[in-house]
C-alpha positions in Angstrom: 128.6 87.2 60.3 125.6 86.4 58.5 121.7 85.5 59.6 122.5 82.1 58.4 126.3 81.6 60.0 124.7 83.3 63.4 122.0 80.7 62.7 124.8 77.7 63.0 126.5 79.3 65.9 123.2 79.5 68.0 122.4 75.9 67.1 125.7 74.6 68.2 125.4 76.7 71.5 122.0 75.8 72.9 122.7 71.6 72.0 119.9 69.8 73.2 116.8 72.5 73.7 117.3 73.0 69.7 115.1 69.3 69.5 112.0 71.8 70.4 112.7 75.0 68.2 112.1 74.6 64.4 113.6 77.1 61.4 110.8 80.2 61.8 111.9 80.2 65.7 115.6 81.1 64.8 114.7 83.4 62.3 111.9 85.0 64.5 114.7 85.3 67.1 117.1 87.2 64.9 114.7 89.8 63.5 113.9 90.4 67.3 117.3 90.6 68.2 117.9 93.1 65.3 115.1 95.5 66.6 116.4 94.5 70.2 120.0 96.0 69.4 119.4 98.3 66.6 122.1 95.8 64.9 121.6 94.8 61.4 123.1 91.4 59.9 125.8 91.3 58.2 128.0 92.3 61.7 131.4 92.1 62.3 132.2 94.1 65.4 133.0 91.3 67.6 130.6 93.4 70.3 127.6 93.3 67.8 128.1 89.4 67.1 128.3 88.7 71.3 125.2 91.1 71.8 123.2 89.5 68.8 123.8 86.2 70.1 122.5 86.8 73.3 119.2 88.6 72.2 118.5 85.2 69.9 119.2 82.8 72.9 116.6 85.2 74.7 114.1 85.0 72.4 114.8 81.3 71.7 114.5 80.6 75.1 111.2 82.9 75.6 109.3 80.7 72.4 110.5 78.0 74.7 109.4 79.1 77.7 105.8 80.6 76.2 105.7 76.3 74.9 106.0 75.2 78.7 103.5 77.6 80.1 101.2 74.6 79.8 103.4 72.0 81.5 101.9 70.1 84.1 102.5 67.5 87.0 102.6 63.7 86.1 103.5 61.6 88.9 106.0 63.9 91.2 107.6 64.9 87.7 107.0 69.2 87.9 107.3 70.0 84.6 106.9 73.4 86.1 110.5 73.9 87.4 111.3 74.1 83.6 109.1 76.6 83.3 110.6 78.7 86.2 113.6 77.9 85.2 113.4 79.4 81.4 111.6 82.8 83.3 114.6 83.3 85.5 117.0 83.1 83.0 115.1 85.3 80.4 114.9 87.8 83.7 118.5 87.6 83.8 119.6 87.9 80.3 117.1 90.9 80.6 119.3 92.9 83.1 122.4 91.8 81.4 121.6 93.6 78.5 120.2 96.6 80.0 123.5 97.0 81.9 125.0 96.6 78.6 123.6 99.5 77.1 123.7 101.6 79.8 127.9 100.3 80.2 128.5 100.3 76.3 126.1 103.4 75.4 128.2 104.5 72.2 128.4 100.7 70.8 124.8 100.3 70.8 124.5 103.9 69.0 127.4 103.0 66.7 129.3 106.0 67.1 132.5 107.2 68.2 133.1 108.0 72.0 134.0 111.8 70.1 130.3 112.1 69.0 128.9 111.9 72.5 130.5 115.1 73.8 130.3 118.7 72.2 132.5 119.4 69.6 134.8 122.6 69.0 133.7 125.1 65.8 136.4 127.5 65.1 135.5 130.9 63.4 137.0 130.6 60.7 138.2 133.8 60.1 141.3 134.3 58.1 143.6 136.5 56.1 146.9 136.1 53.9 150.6 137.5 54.7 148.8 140.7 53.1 146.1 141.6 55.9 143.6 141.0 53.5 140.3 138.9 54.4 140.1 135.7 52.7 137.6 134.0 55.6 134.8 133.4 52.5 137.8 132.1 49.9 137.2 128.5 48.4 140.1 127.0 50.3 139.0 128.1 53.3 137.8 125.1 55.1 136.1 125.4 59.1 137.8 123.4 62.0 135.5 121.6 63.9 137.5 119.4 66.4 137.4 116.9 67.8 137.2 114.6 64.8 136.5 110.8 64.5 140.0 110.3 63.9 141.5 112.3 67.0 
């Protein structure tokens, strides 16, 4: 998925608070997102895509919320609630995603569960039907287990 197709997706997702966002607010969003995540656009690990997507609502919804820091009351309507209400959810998408990457450590770090733990190097030493050393021969090659593919 691309900046621009992410772009559409976010759009269609948020409806209505779009009206208050213009074009440098999405693409603010995404290069925060990308720093956020360590993610970089293209993606298309279904994981990065749902990850992205929620650091660009986040930071859509802080520009919005930093825009109704000024609210005020006008005749019983508390335009502050709005704000409240766009602080509790950033708070919340907050601890979503730190439970995220404490859950989904290796995703984040794009690596294989195999890279976390220690790996296996074997000596390497070897010799023919003969008994004669061929350890340091070209064809020797070292075993390192476990591999990516294991």
């Amino acid at each position: 998925m691309t900046e621009s197709e992410i772009i559409i997706v976010i759009k269609r997702e948020i409806k209505g608070l779009q009206d208050s966002l213009v074009d440098n607010d999405y693409s603010d969003a995404v290069d925060n997102s990308e720093r956020d995540t360590g993610f970089a656009l293209p993606v298309t690990s279904d994981f990065q895509v749902k990850w992205l997507k929620e650091r660009i609502k986040r930071h859509l919804f802080f520009a919005l919320w930093t825009e109704s820091a000024t609210s005020f009351k006008f005749k019983q309507i508390n335009l502050q609630q709005k704000f409240e209400h766009f602080g509790a959810l950033i708070d919340k998408m907050d601890k979503d995603f730190e439970k995220a990457q404490t859950e989904n450590a290796y995703e984040f770090a794009q690596v294989e569960a195999t890279q976390f733990f220690g790996h296996k190097i074997d000596v390497g030493f070897s010799y023919d039907t003969e008994g004669r050393e061929t350890t340091f021969d070209s064809d020797q090659l070292v075993v390192i287990s476990p591999r990516d593919i294991d």
